[in-house]
ROVO-528872 format. One record per atom (N, C-alpha, C): atom name; residue number from 1; x, y, z; residue in three letters. Coordinates in steps of 0.05 Angstrom, whole numbers, always signed. Example, Ala and Ser with C-alpha at 12.3 -4.5 7.8 and 13.67 -1.06 7.14 Angstrom:
# ROVO-528872
{site=N, pos=1, east=+264, north=-114, up=+156, code=ALA}
{site=CA, pos=1, east=+246, north=-90, up=+156, code=ALA}
{site=C, pos=1, east=+264, north=-66, up=+156, code=ALA}
{site=N, pos=2, east=+257, north=-45, up=+142, code=SER}
{site=CA, pos=2, east=+273, north=-21, up=+143, code=SER}
{site=C, pos=2, east=+258, north=+1, up=+157, code=SER}
This chain:
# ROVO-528872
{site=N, pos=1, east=+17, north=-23, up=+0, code=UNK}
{site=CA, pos=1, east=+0, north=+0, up=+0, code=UNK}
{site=C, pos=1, east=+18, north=+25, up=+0, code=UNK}
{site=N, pos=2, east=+17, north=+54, up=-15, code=UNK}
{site=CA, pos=2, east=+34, north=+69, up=-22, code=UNK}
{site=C, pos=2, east=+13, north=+92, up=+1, code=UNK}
{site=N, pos=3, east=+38, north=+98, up=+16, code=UNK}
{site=CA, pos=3, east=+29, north=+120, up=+44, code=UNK}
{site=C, pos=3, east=+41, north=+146, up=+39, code=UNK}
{site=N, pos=4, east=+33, north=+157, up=+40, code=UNK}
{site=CA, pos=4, east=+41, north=+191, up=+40, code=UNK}
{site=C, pos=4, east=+45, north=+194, up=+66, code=UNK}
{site=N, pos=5, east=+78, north=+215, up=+67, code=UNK}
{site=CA, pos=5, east=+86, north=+222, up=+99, code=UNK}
{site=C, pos=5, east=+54, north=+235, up=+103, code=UNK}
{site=N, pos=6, east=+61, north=+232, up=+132, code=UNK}
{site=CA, pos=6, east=+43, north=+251, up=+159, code=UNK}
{site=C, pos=6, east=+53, north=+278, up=+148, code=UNK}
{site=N, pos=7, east=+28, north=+296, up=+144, code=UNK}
{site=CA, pos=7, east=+32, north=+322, up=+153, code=UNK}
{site=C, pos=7, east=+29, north=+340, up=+177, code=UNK}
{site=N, pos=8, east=+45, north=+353, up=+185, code=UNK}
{site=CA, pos=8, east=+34, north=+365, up=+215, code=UNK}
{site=C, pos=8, east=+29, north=+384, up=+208, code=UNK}
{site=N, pos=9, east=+9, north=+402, up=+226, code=UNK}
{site=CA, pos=9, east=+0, north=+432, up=+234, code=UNK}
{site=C, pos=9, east=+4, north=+434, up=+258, code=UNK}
{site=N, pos=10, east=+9, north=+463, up=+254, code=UNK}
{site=CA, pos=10, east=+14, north=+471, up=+286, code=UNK}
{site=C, pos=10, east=-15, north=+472, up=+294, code=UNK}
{site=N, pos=11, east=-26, north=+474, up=+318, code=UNK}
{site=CA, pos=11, east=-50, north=+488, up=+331, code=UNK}
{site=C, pos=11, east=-45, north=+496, up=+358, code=UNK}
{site=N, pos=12, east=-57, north=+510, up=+366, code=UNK}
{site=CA, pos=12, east=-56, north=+523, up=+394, code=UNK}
{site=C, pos=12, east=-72, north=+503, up=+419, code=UNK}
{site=N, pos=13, east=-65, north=+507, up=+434, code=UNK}
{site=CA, pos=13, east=-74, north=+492, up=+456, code=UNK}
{site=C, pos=13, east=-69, north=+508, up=+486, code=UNK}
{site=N, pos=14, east=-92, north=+504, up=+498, code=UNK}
{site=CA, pos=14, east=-85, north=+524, up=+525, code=UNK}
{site=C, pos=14, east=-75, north=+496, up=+546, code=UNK}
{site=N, pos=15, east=-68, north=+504, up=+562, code=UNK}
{site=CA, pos=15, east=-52, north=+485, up=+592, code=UNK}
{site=C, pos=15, east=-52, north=+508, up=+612, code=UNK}
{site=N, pos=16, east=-50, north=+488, up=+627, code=UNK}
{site=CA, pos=16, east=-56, north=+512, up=+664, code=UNK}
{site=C, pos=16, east=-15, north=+517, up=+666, code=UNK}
{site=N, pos=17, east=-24, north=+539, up=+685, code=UNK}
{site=CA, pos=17, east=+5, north=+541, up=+696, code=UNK}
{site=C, pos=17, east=+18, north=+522, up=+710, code=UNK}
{site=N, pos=18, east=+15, north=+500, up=+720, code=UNK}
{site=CA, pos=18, east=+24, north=+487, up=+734, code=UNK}
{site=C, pos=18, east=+31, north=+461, up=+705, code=UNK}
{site=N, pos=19, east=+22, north=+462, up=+685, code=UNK}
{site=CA, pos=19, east=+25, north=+447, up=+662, code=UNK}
{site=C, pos=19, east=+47, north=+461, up=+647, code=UNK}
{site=N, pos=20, east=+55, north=+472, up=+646, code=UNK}
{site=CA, pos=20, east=+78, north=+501, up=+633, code=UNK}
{site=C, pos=20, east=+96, north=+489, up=+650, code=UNK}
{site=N, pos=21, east=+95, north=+496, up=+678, code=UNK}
{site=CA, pos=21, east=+117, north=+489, up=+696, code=UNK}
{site=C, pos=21, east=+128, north=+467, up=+693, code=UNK}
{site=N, pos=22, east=+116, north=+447, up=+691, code=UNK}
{site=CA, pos=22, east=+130, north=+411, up=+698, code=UNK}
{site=C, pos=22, east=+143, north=+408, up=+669, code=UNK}
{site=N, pos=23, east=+127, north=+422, up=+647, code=UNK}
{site=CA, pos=23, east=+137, north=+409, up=+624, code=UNK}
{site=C, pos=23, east=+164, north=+428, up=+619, code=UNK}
{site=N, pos=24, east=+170, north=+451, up=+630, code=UNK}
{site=CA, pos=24, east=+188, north=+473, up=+634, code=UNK}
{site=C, pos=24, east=+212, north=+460, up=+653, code=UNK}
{site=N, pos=25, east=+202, north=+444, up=+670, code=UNK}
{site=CA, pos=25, east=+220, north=+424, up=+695, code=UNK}
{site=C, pos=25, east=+226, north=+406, up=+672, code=UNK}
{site=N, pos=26, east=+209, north=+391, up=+654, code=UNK}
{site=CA, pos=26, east=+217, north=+368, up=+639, code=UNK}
{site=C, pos=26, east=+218, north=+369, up=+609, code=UNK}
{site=N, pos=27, east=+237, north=+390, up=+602, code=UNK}
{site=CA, pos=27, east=+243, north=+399, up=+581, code=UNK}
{site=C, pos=27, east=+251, north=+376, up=+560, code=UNK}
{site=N, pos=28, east=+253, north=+350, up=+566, code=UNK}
{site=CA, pos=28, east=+256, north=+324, up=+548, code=UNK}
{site=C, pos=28, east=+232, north=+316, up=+545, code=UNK}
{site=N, pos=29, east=+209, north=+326, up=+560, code=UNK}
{site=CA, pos=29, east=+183, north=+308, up=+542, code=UNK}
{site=C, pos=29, east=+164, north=+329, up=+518, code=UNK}
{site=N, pos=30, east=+159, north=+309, up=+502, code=UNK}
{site=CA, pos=30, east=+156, north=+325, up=+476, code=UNK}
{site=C, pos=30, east=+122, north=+323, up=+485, code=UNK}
{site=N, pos=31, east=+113, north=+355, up=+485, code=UNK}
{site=CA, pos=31, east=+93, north=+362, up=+488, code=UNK}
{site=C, pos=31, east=+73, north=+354, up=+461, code=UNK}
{site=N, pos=32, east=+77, north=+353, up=+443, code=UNK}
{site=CA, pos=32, east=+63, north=+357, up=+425, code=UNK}
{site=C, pos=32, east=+58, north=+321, up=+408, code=UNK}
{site=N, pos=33, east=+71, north=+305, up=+416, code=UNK}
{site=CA, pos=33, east=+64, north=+274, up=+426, code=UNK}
{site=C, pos=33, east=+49, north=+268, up=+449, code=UNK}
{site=N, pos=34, east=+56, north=+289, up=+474, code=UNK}
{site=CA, pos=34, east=+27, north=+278, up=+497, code=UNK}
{site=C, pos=34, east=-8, north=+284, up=+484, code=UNK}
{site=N, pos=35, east=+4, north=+308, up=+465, code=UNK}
{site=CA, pos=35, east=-22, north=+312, up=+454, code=UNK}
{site=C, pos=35, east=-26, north=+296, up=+436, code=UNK}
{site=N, pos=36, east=-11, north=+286, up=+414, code=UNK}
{site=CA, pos=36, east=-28, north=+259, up=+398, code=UNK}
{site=C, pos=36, east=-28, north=+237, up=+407, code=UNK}
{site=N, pos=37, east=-21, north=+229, up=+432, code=UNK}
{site=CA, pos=37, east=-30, north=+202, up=+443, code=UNK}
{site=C, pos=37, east=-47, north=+214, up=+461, code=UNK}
{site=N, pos=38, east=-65, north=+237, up=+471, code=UNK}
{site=CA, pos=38, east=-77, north=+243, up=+489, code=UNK}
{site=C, pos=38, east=-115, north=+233, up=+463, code=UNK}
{site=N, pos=39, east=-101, north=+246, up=+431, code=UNK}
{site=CA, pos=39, east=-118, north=+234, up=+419, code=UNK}
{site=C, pos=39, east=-117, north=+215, up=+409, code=UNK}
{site=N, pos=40, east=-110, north=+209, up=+408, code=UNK}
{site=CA, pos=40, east=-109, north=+164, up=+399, code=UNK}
{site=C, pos=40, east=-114, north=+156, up=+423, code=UNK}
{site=N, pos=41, east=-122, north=+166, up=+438, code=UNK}
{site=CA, pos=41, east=-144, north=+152, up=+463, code=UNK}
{site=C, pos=41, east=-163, north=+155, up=+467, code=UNK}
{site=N, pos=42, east=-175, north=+185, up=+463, code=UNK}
{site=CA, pos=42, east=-206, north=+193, up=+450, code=UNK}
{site=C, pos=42, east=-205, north=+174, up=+439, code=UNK}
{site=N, pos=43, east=-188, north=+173, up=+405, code=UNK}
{site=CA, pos=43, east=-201, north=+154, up=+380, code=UNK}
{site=C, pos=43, east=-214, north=+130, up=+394, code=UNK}
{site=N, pos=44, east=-188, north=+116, up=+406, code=UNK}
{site=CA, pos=44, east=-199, north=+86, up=+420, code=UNK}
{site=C, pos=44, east=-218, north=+89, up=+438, code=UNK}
{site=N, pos=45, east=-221, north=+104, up=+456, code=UNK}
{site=CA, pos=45, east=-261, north=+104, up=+461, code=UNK}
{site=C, pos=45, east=-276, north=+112, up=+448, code=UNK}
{site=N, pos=46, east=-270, north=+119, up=+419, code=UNK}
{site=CA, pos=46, east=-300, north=+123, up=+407, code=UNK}
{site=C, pos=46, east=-300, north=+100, up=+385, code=UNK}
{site=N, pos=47, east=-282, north=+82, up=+384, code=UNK}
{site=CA, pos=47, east=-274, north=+55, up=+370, code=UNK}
{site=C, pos=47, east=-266, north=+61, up=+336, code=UNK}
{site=N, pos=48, east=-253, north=+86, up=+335, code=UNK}
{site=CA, pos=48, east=-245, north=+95, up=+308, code=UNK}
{site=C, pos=48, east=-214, north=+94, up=+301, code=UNK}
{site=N, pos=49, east=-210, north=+76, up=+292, code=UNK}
{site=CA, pos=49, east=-180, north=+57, up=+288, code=UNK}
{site=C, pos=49, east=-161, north=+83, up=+276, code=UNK}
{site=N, pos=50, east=-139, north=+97, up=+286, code=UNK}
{site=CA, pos=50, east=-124, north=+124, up=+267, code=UNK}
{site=C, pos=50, east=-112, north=+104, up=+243, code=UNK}
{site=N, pos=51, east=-110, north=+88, up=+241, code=UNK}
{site=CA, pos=51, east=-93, north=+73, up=+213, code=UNK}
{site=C, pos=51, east=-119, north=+83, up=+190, code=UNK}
{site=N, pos=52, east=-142, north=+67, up=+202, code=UNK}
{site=CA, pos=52, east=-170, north=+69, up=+184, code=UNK}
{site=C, pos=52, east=-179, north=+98, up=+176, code=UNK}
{site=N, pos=53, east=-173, north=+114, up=+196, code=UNK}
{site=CA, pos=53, east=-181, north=+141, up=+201, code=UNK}
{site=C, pos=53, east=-156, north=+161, up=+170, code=UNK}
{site=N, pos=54, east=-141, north=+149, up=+170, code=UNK}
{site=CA, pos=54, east=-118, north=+156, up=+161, code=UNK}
{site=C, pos=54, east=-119, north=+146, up=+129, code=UNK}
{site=N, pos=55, east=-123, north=+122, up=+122, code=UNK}
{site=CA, pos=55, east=-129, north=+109, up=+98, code=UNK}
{site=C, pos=55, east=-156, north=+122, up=+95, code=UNK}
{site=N, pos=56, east=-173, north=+131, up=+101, code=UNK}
{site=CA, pos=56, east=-190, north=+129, up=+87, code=UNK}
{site=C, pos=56, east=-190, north=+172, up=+85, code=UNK}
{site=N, pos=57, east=-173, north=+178, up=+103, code=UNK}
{site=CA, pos=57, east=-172, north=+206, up=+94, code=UNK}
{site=C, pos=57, east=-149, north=+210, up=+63, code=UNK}
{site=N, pos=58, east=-137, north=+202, up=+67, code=UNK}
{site=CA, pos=58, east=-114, north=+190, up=+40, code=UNK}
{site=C, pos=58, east=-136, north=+187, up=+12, code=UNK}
{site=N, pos=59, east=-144, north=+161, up=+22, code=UNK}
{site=CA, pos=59, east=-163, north=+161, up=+0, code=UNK}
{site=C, pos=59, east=-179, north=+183, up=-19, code=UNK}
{site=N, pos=60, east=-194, north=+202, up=+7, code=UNK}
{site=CA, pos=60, east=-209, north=+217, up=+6, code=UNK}
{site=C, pos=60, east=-185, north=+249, up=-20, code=UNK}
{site=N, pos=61, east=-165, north=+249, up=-6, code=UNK}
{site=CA, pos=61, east=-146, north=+258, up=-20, code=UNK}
{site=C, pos=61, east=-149, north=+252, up=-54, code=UNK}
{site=N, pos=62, east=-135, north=+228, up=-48, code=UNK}
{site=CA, pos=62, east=-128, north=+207, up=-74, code=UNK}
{site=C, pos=62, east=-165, north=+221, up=-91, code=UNK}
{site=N, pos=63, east=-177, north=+213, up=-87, code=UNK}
{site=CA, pos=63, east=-204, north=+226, up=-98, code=UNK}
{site=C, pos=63, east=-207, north=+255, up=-114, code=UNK}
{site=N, pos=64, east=-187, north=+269, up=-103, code=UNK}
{site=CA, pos=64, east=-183, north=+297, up=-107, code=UNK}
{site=C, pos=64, east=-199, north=+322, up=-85, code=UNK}
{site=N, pos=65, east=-210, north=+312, up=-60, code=UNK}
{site=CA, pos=65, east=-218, north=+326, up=-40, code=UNK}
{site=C, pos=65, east=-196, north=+341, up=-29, code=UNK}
{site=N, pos=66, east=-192, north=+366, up=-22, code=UNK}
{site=CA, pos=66, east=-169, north=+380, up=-4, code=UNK}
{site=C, pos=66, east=-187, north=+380, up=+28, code=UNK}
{site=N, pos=67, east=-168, north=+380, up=+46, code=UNK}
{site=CA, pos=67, east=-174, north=+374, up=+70, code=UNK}
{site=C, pos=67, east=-193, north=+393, up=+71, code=UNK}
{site=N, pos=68, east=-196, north=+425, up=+70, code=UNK}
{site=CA, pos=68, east=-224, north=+442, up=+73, code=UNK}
{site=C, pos=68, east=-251, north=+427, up=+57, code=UNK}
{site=N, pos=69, east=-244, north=+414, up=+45, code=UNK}
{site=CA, pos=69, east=-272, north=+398, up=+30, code=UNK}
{site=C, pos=69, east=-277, north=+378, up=+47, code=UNK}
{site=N, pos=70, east=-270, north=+367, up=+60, code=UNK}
{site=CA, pos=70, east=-271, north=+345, up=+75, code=UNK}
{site=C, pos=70, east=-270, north=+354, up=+107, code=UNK}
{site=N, pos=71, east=-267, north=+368, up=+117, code=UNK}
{site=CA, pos=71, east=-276, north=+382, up=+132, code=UNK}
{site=C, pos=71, east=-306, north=+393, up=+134, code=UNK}
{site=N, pos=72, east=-306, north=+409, up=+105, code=UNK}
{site=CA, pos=72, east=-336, north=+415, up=+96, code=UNK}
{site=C, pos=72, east=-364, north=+396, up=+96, code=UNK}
{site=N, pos=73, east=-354, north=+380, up=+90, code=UNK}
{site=CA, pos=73, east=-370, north=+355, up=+95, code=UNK}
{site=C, pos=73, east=-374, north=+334, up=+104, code=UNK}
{site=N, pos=74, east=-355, north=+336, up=+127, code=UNK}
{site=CA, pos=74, east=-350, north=+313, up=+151, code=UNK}
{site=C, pos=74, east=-363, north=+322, up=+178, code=UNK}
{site=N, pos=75, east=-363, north=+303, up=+192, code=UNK}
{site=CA, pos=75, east=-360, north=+322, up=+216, code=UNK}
{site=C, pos=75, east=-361, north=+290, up=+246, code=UNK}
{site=N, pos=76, east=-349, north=+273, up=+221, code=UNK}
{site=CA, pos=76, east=-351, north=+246, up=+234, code=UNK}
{site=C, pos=76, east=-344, north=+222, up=+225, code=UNK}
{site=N, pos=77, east=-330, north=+197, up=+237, code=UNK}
{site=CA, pos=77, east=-316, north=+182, up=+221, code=UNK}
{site=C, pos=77, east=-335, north=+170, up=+190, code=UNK}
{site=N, pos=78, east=-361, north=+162, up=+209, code=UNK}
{site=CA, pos=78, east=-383, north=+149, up=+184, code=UNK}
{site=C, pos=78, east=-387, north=+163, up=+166, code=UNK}
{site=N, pos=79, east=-385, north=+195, up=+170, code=UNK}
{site=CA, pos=79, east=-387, north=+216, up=+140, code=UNK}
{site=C, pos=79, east=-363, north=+211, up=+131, code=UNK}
{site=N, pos=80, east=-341, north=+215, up=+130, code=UNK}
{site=CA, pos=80, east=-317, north=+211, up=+114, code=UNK}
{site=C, pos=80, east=-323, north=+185, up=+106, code=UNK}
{site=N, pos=81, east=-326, north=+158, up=+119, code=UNK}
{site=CA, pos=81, east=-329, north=+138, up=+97, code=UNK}
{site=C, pos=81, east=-352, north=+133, up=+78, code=UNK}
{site=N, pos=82, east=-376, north=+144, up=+80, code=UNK}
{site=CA, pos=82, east=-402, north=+155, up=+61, code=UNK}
{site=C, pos=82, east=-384, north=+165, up=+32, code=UNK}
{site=N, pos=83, east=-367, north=+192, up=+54, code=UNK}
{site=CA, pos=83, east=-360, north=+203, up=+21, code=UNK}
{site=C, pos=83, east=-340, north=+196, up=+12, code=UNK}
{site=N, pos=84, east=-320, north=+184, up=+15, code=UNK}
{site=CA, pos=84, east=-309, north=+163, up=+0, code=UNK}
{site=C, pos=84, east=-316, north=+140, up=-16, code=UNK}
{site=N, pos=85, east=-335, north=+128, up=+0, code=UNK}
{site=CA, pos=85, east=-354, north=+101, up=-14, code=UNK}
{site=C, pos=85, east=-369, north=+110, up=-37, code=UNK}
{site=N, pos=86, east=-380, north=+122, up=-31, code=UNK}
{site=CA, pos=86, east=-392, north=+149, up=-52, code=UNK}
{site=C, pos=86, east=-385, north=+153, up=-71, code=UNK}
{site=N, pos=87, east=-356, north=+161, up=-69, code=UNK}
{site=CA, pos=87, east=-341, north=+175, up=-99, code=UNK}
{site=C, pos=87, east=-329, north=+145, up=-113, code=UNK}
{site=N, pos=88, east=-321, north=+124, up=-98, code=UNK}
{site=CA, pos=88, east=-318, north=+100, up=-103, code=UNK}
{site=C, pos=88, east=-338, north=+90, up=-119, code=UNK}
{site=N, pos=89, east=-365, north=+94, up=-121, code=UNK}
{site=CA, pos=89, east=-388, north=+73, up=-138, code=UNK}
{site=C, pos=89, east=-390, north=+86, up=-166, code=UNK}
């Protein structure tokens, strides 16, 4: 199967002062990994696999959708696979 790197964005995120501090005390942990494993644990309680989540945004790509279109018309794992399946038939 042919994978296209990960792209990152930055986004903003608020944290308390006492969250600044420790991670300021623990200048070797990469903040921005606690936040994507903080979501790949959402994903896993809402039972939405990131591999699946990931292939089937690719796909959605591969289709010719840019992420604002898919955004536009998502707003949930079962809508992104609708509109993929969709452009698929």
């Amino acid at each position: 199967m042919h994978t296209h790197p990960a792209h990152m964005i930055t986004r903003a995120v608020t944290i308390e002062d006492i969250d600044d501090l420790y991670l300021t005390w623990n200048s070797h942990i990469n903040g921005s990994a606690l936040y994507r494993r903080a979501l790949r644990d959402e994903m896993e309680l809402r039972d939405v696999d990131p591999d699946e989540l990931r292939d089937l945004f690719e796909r959605a790509r591969e289709q010719g959708y840019t992420k604002d279109e898919i955004v536009d018309e998502t707003n949930r794992y079962a809508d992104l696979k609708a509109l993929v399946d969709d452009a698929e038939e």
